[in-house]
C-alpha positions as CSV (number, residue, x, y, z in Angstrom):
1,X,15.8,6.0,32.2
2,X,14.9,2.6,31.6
3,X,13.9,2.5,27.6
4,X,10.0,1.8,26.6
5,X,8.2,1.0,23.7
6,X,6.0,2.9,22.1
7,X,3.5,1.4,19.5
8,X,1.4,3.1,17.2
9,X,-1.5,1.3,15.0
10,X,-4.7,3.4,14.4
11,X,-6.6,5.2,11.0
12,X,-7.1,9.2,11.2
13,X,-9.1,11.1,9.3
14,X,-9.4,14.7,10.8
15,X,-8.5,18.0,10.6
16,X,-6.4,19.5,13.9
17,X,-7.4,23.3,13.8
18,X,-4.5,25.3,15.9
19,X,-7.2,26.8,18.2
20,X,-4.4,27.7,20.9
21,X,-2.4,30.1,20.0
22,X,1.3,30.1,20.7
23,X,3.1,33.1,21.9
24,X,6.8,33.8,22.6
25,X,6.1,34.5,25.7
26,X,4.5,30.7,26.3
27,X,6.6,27.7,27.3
28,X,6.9,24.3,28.2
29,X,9.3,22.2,29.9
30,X,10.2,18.9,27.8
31,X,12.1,16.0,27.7
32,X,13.6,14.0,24.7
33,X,11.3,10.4,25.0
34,X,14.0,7.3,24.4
35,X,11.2,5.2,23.3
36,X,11.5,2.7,20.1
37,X,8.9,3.6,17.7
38,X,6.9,0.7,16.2
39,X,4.5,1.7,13.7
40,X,1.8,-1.6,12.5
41,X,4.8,-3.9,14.0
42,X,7.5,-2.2,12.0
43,X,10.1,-0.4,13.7
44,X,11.1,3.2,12.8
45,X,14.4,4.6,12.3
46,X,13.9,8.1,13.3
47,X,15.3,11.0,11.7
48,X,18.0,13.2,13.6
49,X,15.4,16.1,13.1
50,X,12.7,14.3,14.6
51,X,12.3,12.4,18.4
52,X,9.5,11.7,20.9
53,X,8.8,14.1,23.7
54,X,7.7,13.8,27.0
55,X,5.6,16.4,28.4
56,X,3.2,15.6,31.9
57,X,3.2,12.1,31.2
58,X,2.3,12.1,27.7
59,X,4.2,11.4,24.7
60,X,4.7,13.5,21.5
61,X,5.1,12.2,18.3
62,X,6.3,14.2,15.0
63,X,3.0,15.0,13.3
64,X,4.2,14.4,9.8
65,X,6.2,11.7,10.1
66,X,4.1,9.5,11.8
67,X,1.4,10.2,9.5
68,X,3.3,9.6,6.5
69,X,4.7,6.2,8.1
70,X,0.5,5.5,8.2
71,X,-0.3,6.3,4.6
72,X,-2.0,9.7,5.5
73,X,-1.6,12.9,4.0
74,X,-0.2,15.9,6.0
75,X,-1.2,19.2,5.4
76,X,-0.1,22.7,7.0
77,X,-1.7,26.4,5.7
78,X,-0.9,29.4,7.3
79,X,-3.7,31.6,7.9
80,X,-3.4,35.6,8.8
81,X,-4.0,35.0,12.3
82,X,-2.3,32.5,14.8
83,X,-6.1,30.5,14.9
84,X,-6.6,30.5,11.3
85,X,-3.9,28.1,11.0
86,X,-4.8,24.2,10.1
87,X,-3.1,21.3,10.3
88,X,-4.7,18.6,8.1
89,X,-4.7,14.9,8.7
90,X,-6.4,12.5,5.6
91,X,-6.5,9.3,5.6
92,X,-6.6,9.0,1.4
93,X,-9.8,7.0,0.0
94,X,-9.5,3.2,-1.1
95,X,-12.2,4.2,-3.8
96,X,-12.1,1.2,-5.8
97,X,-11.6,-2.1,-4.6
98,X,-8.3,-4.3,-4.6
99,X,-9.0,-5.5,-8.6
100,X,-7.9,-1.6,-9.8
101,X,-4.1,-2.9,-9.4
102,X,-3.8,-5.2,-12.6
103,X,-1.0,-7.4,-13.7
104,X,1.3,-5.6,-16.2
105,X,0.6,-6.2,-19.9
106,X,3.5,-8.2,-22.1
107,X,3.5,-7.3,-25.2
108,X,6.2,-6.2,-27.7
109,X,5.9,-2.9,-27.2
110,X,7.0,-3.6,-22.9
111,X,10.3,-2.6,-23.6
112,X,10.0,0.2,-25.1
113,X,7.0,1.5,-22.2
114,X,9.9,0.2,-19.5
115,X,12.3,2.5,-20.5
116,X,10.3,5.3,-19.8
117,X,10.3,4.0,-16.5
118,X,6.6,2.9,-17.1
119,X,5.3,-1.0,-16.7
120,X,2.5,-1.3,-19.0
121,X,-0.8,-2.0,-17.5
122,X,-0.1,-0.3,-13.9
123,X,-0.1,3.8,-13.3
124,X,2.2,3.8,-10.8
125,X,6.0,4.8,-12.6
126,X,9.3,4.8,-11.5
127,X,10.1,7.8,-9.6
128,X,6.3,8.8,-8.8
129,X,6.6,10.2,-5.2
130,X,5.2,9.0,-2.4
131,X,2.6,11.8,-2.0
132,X,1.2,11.1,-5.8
133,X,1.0,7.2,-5.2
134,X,-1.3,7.7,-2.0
135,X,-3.8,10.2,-3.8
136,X,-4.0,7.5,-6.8
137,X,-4.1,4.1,-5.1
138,X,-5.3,5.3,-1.2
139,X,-3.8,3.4,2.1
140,X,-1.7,0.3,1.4
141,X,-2.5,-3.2,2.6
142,X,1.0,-3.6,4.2
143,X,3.8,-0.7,5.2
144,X,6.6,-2.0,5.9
145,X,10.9,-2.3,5.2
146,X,13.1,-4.4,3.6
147,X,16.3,-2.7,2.9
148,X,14.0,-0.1,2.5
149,X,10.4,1.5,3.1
150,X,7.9,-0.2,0.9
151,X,4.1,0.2,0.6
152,X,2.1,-3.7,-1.0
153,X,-1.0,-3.1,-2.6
154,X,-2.4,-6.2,-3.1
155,X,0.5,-8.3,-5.7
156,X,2.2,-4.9,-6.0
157,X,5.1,-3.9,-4.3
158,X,6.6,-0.1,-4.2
159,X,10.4,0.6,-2.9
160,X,11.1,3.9,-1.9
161,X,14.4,6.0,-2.6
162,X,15.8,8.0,0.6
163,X,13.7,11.3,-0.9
164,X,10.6,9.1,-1.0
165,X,10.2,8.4,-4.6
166,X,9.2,4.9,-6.6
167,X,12.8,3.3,-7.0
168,X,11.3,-0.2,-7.1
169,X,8.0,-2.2,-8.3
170,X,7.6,-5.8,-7.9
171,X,4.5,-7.6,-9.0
172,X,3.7,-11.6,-8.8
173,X,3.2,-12.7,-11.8
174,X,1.0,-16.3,-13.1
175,X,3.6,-16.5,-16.4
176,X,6.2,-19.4,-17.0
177,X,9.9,-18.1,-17.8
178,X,8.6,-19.8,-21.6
179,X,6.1,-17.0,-22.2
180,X,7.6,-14.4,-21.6
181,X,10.1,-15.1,-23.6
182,X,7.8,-15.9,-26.6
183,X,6.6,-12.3,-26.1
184,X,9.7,-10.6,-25.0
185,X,12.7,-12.1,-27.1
186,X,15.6,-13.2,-26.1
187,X,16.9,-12.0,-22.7
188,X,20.1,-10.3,-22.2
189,X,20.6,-12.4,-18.9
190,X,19.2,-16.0,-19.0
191,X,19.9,-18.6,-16.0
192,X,20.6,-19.0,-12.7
193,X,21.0,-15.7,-10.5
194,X,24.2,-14.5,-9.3
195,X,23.1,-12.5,-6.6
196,X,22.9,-15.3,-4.4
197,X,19.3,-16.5,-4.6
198,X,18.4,-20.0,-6.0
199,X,16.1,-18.3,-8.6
200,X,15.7,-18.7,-12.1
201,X,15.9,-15.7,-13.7
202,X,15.1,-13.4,-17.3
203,X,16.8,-10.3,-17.4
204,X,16.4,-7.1,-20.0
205,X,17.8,-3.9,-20.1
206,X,15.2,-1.3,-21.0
207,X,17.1,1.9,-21.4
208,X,18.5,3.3,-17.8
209,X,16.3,0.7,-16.0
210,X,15.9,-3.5,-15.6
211,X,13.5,-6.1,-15.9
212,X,13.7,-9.1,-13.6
213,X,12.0,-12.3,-13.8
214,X,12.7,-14.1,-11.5
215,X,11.5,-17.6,-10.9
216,X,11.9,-20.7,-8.5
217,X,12.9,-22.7,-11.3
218,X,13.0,-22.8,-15.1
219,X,10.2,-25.0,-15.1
220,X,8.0,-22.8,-12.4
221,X,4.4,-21.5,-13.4
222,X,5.1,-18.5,-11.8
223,X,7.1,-16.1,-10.9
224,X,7.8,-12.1,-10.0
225,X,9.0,-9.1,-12.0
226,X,11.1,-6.7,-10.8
227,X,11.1,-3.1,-12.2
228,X,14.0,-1.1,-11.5
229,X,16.3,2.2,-11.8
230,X,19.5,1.6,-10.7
231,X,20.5,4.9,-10.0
C-alpha cells in the first residue's frame, strides 16, 4: 500500500458523549493505516500501543494521544451504564495574556530556589508534569521536538522526560555574562563550551540540577539560561 500522509492541525473544545453503545456481539473490520502522522508540521513517532486505522475510508486516530500532542486535555469517566460514559476533550484556557511568563529573578537567593528544582520568578518546576503545566499556563505557542517533545510559551521553553514531566526550561534572557555574575558569584564553569557550540557560557551547580548561561560571546547583551536535572 503506497504510504500517505496524514496531517492534523485544528483546536477542540468539546465533550464526545459515548451515545452508541458497544456490545460484544458488535464488530468492525479494520485495517492498520501506514500513514506518517504530522501534527502542526511536526512529525510523530507513534507509540507501539498506538497506530492509525482505516475503517470505510476514514481514518482513526488515538484519542488521547493526538490530543495530548495538541495541548488538550483528555478525559475518560465511566458511568453505570454503557451511554453514561464521556469522553472529554478541553482545549485549556489562555486566561491571561503572553506577559504572565516573566523572566526569572537573579538574586542571591537563585541558587538556593534552583536546587529545589525551582527558577525564581516562573511557576513552572522541574519535574511538573505535563498535565499540571497545561492547566496553569493553557495551549503553547509552539509544540514541537528537538531531541525531545517541547512546549514554547512565549521566551519559555519546556523539555519533556519520556514519562512526560519538566526535565528542561530554557528562557532568553536581556542579561550580559557581567551581571550575572555580579549577582551570582563566581561560576563553577566559566569560558568557552565544550559541548561543541561556539557559546560563551556560565555554569553553576545548584544541588542535583544546573544552570547554563549561555551566550554568543563574552561580550553579548544577551543570552539564554538553561535549567536542568540531569537525571
Amino acid at each position: 500500500m503506497r504510504k500517505r500522509m496524514f496531517a492534523l492541525g485544528l483546536t477542540v473544545g468539546i465533550a464526545l458523549t459515548s451515545t452508541t453503545a458497544v456490545f460484544a456481539a458488535d464488530f468492525v473490520k479494520a485495517y492498520l493505516y501506514p500513514v506518517k502522522l504530522v501534527i502542526n508540521g511536526q512529525a510523530q513517532n507513534m507509540p507501539p500501543s498506538s497506530g492509525v486505522l482505516n475503517y470505510n475510508n476514514q481514518a482513526y486516530v488515538p484519542l488521547r494521544f493526538v490530543g495530548e500532542k495538541l495541548g488538550v486535555k483528555v478525559g475518560y469517566e465511566e458511568g453505570a451504564k454503557v451511554e453514561d460514559t464521556e469522553t472529554t476533550l478541553d482545549t485549556p484556557s489562555r486566561g491571561k495574556d503572553p506577559e504572565r511568563i516573566h523572566p526569572p529573578v537573579l538574586d542571591q537567593d537563585f541558587i538556593a530556589q534552583a536546587s529545589k528544582g525551582k527558577l525564581k520568578g516562573i511557576e513552572i518546576e522541574l519535574n511538573t508534569p505535563k498535565r499540571e503545566l497545561l492547566k496553569k499556563w493553557g495551549v503553547p505557542d509552539e509544540i514541537g521536538e528537538v531531541h525531545s517533545e517541547f512546549y514554547r510559551y512565549g521566551n519559555v521553553t519546556l523539555y519533556f522526560s519520556a514519562d512526560d514531566v519538566v526535565r528542561v526550561i530554557d528562557v532568553k534572557l536581556d542579561l550580559a555574562p557581567a551581571q550575572v555574575r555580579s549577582v551570582m558569584g563566581k561560576a563553577d564553569y566559566d569560558g568557552m563550551s565544550e559541548g561543541g557550540y561556539e557559546e560563551y557560557m556560565l555554569g553553576y551547580q545548584a544541588g542535583v540540577n544546573y544552570l547554563y548561561f549561555t551566550f554568543q560571546a563574552e561580550n553579548s547583551t544577551n543570552g539564554k539560561l538553561r535549567f536542568k536535572n540531569p537525571m
